[in-house]
MARVO-937783 format. One record per residue: residue number from 0; residue in three letters; x, y, z of N, C-alpha, C, O, CB in turn. Coordinates in pm, 1 decimal. Glycine has a CB too. Example, Ala and Ser with C-alpha at 12.3 -4.5 7.8 and 13.67 -1.06 7.14 Angstrom:
BEGIN
NODE	num	residu	nxx	nyy	nzz	caxx	cayy	cazz	cxx	cyy	czz	oxx	oyy	ozz	cbxx	cbyy	cbzz
NODE	0	ala	1319.0	-569.0	780.0	1230.0	-450.0	780.0	1320.0	-330.0	780.0	1423.6	-331.9	846.5	1130.8	-447.3	904.6
NODE	1	ser	1285.0	-225.0	708.0	1367.0	-106.0	714.0	1290.0	3.0	787.0	1340.9	113.8	803.9	1408.4	-59.8	572.5
***
This chain:
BEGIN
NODE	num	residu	nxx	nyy	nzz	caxx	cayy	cazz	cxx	cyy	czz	oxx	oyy	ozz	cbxx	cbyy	cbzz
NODE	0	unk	4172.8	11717.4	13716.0	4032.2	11743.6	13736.3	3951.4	11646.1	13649.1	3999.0	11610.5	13541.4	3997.8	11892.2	13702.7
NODE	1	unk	3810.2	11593.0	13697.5	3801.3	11483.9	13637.1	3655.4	11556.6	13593.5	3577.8	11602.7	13677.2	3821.7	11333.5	13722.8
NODE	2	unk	3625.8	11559.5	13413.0	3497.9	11592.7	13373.9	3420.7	11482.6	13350.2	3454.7	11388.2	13278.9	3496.6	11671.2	13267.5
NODE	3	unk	3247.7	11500.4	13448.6	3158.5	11367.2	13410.6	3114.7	11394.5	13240.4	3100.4	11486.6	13160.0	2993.3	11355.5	13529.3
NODE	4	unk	3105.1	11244.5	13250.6	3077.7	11250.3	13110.2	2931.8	11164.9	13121.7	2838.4	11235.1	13083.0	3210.4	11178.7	13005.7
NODE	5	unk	2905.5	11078.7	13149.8	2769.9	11011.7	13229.6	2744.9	11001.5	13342.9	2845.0	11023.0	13411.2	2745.9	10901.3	13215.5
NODE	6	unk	2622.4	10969.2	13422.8	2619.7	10906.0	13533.8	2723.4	10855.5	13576.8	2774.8	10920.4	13668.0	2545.4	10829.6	13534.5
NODE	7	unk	2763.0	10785.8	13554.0	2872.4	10683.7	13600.6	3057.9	10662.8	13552.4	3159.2	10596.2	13573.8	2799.8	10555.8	13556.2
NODE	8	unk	3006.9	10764.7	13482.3	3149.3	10826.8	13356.5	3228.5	10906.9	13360.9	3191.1	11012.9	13310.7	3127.1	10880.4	13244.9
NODE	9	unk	3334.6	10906.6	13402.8	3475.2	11045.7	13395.6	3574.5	11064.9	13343.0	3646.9	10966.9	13360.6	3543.2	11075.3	13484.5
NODE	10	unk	3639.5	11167.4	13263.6	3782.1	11144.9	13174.1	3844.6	11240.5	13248.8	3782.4	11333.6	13300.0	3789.2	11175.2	12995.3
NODE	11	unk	3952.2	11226.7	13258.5	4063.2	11349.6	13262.3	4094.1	11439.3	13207.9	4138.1	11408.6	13097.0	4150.6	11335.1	13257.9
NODE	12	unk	4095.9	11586.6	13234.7	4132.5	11695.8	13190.6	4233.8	11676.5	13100.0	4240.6	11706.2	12980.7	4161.1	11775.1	13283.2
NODE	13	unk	4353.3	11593.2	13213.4	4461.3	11559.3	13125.5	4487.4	11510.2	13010.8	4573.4	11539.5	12927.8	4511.0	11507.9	13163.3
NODE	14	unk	4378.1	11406.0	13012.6	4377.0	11341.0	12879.1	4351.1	11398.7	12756.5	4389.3	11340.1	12655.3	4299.1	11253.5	12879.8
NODE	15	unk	4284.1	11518.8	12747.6	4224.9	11627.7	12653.8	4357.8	11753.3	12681.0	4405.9	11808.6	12779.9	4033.6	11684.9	12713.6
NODE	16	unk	4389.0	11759.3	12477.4	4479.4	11843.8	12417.6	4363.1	11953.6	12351.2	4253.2	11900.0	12337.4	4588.1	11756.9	12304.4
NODE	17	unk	4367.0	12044.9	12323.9	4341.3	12165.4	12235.6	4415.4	12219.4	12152.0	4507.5	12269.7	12216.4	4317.5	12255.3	12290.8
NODE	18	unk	4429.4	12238.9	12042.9	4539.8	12329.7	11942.3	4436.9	12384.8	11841.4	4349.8	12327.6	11775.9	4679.1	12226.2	11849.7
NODE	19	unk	4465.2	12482.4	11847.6	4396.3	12613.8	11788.0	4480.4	12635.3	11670.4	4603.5	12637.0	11673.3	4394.3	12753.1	11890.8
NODE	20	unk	4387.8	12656.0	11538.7	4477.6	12684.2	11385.4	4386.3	12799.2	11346.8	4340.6	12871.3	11435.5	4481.7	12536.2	11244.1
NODE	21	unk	4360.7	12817.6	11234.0	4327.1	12935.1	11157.0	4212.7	12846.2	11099.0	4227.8	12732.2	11054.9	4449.4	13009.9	11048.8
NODE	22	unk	4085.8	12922.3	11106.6	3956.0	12840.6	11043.7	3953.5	12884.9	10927.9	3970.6	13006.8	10929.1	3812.2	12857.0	11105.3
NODE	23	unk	3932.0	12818.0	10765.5	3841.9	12860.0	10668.1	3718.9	12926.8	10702.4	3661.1	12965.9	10803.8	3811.1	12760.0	10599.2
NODE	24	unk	3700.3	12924.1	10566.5	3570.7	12993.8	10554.7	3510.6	13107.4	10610.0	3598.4	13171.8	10667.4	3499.3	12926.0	10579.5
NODE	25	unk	3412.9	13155.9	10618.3	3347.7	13326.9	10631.6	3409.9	13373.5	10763.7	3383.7	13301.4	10860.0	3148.9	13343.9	10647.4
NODE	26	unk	3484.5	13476.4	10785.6	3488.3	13554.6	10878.4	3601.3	13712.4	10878.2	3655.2	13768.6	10973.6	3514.8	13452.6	10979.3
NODE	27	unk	3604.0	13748.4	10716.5	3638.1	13846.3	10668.2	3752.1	13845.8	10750.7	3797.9	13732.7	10767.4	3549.0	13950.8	10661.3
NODE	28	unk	3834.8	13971.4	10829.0	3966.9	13972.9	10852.1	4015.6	13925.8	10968.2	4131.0	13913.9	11009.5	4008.2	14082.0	10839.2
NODE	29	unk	3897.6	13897.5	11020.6	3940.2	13821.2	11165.1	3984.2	13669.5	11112.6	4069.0	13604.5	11173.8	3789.5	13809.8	11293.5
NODE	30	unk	3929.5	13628.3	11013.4	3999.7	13488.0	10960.3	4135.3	13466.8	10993.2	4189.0	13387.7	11070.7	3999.6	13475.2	10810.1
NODE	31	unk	4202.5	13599.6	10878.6	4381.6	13627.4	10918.4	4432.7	13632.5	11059.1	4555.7	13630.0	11063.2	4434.1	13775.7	10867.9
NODE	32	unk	4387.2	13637.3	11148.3	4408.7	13726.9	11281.8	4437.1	13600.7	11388.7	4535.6	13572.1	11456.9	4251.4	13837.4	11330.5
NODE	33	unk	4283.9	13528.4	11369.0	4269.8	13518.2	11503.8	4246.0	13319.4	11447.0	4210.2	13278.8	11336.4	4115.2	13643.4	11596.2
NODE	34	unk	4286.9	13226.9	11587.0	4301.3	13092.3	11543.8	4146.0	13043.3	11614.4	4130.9	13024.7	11735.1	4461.0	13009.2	11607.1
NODE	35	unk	4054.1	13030.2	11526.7	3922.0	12993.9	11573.6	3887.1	12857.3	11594.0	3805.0	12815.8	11675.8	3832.8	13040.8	11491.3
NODE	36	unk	3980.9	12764.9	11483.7	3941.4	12622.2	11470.6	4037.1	12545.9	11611.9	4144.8	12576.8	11662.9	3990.6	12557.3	11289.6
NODE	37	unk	3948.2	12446.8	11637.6	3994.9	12398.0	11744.9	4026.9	12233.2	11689.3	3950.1	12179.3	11609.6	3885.2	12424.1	11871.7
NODE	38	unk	4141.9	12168.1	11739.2	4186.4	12035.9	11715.6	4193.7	11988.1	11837.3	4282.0	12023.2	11915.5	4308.1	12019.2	11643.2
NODE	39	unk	4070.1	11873.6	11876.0	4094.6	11859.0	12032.0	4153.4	11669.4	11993.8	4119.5	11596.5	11900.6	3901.1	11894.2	12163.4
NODE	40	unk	4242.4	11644.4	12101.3	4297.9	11502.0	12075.0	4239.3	11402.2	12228.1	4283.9	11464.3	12324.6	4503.6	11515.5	12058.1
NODE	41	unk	4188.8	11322.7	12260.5	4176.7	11273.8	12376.8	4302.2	11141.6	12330.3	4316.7	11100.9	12215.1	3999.0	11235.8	12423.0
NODE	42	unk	4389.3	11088.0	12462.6	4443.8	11003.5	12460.0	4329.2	10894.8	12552.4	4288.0	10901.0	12668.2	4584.0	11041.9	12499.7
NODE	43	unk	4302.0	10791.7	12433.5	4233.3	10702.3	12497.1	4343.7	10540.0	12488.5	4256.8	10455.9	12465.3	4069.9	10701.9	12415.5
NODE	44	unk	4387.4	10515.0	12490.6	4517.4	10467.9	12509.2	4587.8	10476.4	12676.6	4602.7	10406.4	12776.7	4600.1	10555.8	12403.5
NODE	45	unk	4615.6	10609.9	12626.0	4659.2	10677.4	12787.1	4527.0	10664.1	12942.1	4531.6	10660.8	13065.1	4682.1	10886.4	12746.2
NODE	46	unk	4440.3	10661.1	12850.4	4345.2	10671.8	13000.3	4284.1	10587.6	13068.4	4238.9	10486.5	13014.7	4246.3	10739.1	12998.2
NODE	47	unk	4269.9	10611.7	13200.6	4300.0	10528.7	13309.7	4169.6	10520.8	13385.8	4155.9	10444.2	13481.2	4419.2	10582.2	13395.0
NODE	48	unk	4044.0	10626.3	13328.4	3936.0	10629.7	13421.1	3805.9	10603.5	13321.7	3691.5	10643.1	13344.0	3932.8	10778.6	13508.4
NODE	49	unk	3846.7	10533.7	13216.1	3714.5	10433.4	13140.4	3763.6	10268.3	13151.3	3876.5	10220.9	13139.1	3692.0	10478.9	12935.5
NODE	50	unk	3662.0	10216.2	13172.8	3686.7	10086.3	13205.5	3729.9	10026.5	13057.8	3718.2	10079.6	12947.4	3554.2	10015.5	13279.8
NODE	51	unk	3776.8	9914.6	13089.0	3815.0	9861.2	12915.7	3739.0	9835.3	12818.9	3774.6	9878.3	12709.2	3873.8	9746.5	12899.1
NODE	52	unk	3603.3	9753.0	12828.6	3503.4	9768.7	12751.7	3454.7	9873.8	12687.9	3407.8	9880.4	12574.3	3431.6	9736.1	12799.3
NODE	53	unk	3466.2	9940.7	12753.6	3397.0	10122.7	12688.6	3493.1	10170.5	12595.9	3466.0	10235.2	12494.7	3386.0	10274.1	12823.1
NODE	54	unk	3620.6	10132.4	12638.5	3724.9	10210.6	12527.0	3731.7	10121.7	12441.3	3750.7	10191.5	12341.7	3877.3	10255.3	12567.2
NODE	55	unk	3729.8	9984.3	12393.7	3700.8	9906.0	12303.5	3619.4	9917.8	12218.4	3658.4	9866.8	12113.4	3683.3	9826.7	12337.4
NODE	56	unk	3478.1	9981.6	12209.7	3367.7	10025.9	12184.4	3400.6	10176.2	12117.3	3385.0	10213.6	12001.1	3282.4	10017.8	12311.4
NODE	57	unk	3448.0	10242.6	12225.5	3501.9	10398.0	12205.4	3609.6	10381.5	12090.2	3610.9	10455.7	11992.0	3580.5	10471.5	12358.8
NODE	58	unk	3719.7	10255.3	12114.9	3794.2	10280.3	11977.0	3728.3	10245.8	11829.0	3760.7	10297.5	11722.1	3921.5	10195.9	11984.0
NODE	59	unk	3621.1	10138.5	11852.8	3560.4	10086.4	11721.0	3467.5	10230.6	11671.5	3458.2	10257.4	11551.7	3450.4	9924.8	11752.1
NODE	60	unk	3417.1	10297.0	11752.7	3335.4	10386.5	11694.5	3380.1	10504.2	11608.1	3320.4	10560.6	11516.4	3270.0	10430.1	11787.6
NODE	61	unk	3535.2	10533.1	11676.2	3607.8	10675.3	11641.3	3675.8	10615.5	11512.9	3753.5	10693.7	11457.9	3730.9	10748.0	11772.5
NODE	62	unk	3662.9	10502.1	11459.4	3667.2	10478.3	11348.1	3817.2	10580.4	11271.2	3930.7	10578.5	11319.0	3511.7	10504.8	11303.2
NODE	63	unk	3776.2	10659.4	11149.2	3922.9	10739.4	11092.5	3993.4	10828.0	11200.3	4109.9	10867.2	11193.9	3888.6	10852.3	10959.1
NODE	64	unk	3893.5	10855.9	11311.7	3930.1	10989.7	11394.5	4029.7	10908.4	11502.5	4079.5	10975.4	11593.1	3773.5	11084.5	11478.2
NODE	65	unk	4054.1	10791.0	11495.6	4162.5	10733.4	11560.2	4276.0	10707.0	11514.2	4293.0	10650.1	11406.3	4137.2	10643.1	11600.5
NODE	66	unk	4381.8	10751.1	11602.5	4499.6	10782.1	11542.2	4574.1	10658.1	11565.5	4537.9	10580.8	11654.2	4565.7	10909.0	11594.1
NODE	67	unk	4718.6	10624.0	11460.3	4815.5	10539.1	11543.1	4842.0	10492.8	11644.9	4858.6	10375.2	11677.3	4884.3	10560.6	11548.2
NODE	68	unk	4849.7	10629.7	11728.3	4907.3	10654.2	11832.4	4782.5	10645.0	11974.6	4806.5	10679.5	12090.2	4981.7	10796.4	11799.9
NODE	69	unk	4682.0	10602.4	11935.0	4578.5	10580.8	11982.1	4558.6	10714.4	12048.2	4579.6	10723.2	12169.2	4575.5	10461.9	12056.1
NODE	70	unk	4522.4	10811.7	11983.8	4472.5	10902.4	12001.8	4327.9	10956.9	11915.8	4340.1	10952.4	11793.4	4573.6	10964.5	11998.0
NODE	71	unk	4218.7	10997.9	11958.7	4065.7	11078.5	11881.8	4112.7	11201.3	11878.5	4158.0	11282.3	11959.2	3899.8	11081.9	11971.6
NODE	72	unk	4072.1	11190.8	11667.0	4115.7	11369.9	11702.0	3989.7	11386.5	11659.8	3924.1	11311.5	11587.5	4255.9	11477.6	11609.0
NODE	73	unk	3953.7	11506.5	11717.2	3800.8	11515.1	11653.2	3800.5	11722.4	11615.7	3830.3	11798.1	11708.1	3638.6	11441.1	11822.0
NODE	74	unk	3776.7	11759.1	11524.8	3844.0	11838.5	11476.6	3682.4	11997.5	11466.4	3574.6	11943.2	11442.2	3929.6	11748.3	11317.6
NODE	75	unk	3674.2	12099.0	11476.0	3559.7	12188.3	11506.2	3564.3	12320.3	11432.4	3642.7	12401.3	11481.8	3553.7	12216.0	11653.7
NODE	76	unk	3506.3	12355.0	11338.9	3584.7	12484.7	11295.4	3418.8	12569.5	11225.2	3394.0	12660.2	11145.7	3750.4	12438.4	11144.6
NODE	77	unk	3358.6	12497.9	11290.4	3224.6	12544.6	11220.0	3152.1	12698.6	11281.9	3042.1	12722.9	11232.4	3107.7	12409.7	11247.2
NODE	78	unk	3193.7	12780.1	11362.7	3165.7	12862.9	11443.7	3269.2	12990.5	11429.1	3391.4	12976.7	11423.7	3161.1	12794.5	11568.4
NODE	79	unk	3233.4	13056.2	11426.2	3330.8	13208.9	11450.3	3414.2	13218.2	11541.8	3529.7	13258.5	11527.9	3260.9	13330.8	11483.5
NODE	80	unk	3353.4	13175.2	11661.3	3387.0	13186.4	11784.3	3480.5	13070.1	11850.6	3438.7	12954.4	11856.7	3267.9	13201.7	11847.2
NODE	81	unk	3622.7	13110.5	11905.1	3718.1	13003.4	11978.3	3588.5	12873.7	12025.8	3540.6	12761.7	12007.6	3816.7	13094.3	12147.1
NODE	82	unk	3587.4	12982.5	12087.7	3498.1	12932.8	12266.9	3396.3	12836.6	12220.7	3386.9	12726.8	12275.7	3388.7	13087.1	12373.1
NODE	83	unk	3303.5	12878.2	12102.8	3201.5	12779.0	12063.0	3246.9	12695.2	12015.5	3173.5	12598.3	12034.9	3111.1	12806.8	11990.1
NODE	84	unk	3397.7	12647.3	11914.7	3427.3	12557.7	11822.0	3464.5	12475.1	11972.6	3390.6	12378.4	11991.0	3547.2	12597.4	11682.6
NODE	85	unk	3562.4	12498.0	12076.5	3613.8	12410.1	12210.8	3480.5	12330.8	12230.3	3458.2	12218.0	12186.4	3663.1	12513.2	12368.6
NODE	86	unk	3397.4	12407.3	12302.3	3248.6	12380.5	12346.6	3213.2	12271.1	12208.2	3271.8	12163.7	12221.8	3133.3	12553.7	12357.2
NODE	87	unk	3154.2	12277.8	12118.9	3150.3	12197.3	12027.6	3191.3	12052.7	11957.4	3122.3	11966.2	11903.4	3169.9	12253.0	11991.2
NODE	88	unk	3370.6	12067.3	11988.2	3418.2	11989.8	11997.5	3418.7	11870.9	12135.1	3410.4	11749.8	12114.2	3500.7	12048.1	11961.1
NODE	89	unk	3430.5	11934.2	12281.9	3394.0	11846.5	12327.6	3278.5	11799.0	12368.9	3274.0	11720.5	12463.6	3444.2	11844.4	12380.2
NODE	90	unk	3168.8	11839.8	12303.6	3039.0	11787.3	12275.3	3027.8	11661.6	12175.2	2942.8	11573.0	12184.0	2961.5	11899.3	12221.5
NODE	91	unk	3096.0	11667.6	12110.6	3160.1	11580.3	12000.0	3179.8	11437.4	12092.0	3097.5	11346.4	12102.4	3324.8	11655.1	11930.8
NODE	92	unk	3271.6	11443.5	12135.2	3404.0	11397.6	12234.9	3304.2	11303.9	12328.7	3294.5	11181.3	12323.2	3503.8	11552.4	12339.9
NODE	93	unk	3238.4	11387.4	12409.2	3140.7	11309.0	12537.0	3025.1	11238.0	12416.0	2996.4	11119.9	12435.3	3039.5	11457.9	12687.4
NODE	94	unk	2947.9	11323.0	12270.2	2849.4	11219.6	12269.1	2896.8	11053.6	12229.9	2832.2	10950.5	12248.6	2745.4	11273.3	12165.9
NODE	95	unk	3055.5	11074.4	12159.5	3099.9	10946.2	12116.4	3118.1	10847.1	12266.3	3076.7	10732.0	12252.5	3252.1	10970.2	12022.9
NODE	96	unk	3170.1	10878.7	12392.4	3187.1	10831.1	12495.0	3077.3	10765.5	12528.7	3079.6	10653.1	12578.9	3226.3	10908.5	12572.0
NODE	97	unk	2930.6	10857.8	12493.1	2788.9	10798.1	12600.3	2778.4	10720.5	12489.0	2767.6	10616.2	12553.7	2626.9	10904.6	12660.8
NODE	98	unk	2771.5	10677.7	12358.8	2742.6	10591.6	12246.9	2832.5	10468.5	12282.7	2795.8	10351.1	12278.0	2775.9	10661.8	12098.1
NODE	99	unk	2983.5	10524.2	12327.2	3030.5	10365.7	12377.9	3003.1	10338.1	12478.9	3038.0	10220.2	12485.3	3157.0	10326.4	12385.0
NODE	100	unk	2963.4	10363.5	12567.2	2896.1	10338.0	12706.6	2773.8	10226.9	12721.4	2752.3	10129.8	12794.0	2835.8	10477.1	12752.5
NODE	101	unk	2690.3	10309.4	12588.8	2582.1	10144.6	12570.7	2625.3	9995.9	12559.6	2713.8	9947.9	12488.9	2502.3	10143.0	12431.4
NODE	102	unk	2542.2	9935.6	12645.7	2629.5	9864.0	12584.5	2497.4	9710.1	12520.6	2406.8	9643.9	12571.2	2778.7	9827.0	12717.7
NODE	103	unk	2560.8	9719.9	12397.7	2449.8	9656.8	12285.1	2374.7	9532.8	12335.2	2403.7	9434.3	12403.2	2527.2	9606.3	12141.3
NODE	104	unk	2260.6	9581.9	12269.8	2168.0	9425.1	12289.2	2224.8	9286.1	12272.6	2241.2	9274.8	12151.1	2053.8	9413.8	12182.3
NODE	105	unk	2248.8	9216.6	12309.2	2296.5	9052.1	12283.0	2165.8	9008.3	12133.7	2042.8	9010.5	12135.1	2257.7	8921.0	12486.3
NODE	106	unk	2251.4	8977.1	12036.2	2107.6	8932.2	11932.2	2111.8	8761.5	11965.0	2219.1	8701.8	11956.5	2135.8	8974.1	11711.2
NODE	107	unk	2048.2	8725.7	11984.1	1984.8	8581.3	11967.4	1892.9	8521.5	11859.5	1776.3	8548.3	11830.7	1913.4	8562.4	12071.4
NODE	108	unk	1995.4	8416.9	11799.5	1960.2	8364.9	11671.6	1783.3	8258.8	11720.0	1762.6	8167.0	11799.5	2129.7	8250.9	11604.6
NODE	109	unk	1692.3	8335.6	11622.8	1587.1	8249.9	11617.4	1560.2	8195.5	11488.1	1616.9	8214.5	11380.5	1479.0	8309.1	11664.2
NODE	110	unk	1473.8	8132.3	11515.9	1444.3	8023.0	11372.5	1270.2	8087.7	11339.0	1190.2	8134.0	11420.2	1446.2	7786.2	11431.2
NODE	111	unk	1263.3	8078.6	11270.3	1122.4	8108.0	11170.2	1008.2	8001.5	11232.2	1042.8	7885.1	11252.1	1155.7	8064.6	10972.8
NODE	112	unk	890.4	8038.5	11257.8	734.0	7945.6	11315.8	686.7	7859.1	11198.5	670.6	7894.3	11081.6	578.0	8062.5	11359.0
NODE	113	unk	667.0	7733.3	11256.4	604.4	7639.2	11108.0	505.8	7728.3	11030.0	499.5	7723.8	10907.2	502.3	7480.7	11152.3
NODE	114	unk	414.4	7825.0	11120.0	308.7	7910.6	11027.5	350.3	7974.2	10965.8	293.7	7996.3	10858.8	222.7	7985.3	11068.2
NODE	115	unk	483.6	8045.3	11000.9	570.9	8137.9	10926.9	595.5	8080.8	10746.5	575.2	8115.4	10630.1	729.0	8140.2	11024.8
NODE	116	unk	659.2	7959.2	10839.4	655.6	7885.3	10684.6	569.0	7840.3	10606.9	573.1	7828.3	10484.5	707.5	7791.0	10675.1
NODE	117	unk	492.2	7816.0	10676.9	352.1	7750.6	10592.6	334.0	7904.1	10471.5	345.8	7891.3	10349.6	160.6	7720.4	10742.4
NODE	118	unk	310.8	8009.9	10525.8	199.7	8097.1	10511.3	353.1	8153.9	10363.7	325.4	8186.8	10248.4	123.8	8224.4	10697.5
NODE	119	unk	472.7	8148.5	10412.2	560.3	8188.8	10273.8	536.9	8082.7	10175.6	523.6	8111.4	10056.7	731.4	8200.2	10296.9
NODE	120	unk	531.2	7968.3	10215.5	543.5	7859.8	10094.9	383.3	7873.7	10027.1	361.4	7884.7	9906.4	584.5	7673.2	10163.5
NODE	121	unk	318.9	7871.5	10093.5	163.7	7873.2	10037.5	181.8	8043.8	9923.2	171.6	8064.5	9802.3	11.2	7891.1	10221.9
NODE	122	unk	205.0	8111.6	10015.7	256.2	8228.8	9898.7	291.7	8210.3	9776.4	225.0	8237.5	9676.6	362.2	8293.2	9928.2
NODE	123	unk	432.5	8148.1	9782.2	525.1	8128.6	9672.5	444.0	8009.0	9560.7	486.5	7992.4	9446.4	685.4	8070.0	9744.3
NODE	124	unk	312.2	7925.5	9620.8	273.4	7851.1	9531.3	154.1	7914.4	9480.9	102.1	7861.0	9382.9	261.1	7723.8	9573.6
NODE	125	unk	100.0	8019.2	9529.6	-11.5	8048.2	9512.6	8.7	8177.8	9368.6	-64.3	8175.6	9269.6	-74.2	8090.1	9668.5
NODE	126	unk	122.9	8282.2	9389.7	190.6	8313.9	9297.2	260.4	8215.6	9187.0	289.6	8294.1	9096.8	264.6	8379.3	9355.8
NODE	127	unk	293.8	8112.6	9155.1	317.4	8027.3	9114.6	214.2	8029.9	8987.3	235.7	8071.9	8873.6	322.6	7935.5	9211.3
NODE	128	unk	91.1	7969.8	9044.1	-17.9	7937.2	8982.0	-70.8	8033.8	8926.5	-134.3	8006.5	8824.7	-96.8	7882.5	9048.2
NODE	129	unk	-66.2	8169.0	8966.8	-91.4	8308.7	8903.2	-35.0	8291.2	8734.0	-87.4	8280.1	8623.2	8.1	8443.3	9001.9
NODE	130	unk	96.8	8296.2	8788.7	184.4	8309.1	8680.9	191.5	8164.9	8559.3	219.5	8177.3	8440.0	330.0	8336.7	8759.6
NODE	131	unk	161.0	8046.3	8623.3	123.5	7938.0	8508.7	-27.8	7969.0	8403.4	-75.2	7919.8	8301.1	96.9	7781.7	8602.6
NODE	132	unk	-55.7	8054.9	8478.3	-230.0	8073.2	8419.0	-216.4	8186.2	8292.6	-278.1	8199.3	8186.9	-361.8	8155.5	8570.0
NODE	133	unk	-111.7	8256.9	8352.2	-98.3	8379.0	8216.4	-29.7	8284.0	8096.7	-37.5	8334.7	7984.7	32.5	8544.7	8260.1
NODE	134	unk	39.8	8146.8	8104.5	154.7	8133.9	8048.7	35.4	8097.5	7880.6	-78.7	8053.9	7895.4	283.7	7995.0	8141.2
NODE	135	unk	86.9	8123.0	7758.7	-26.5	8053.3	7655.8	7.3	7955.4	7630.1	125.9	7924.8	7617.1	-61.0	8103.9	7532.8
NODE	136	unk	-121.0	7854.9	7611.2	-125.9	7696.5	7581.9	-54.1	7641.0	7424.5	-17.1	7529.0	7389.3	-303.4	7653.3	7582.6
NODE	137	unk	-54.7	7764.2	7357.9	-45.0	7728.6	7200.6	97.4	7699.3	7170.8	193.7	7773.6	7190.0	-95.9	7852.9	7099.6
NODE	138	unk	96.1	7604.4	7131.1	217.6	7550.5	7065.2	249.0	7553.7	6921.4	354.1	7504.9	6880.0	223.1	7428.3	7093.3
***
């Protein structure tokens, strides 16, 4: 089953793991009980329905959350609730996808306007002369 992820964007179900552990923090005895935190892994490596550019982008962005094995783990445990940490996590998941999806401005090297320069150098002499005027004459 294929989830959109943009306009023009789809990953595979398949490609997305879930493993459920035991969350820290506040939730008195249901902590012990019940596995709230969610560890979701996408194999982007493995997948076959982002074009190559995007996952190039997608791997530079996921930065530590990329594994060896070219896998994103992107990890959710902030919620009480299974269902919200899943939900959460692959909210995670798609906003890193639409961030590699942009795809960046081209920068083009310009050069500085003779006025540009005029108007810094006239600066730098005009401060100049500030500062020779405080200097004292006495020797």
């Amino acid at each position: 089953m294929l989830i959109p992820v943009t306009d023009h964007l789809q990953i595979s179900d398949a490609d997305l793991e879930e493993f459920f552990t035991p969350a820290s923090g506040p939730g008195g005895q249901n902590v012990n009980k019940v596995s709230t935190a969610v560890q979701l892994r996408f194999d982007l490596v493995g997948n076959t329905t982002l074009p190559g550019h995007v996952k190039a982008r997608l791997a530079r962005l996921a930065g530590k959350r990329l594994t060896l094995s070219g896998h994103i783990l992107i990890e959710s445990e902030e919620h009480r609730s299974q269902l919200r940490n899943r939900e959460e996590a692959r909210e995670k998941l798609f906003a890193l996808i639409q961030e590699a999806a942009i795809i960046p401005k081209a920068r083009r090297a310009t050069k500085p306007t003779k006025g540009s320069k005029t108007r810094r150098l006239d600066a730098k002499s005009r401060r100049g002369d500030i500062k020779r005027m405080r200097q004292s004459k006495d020797y």
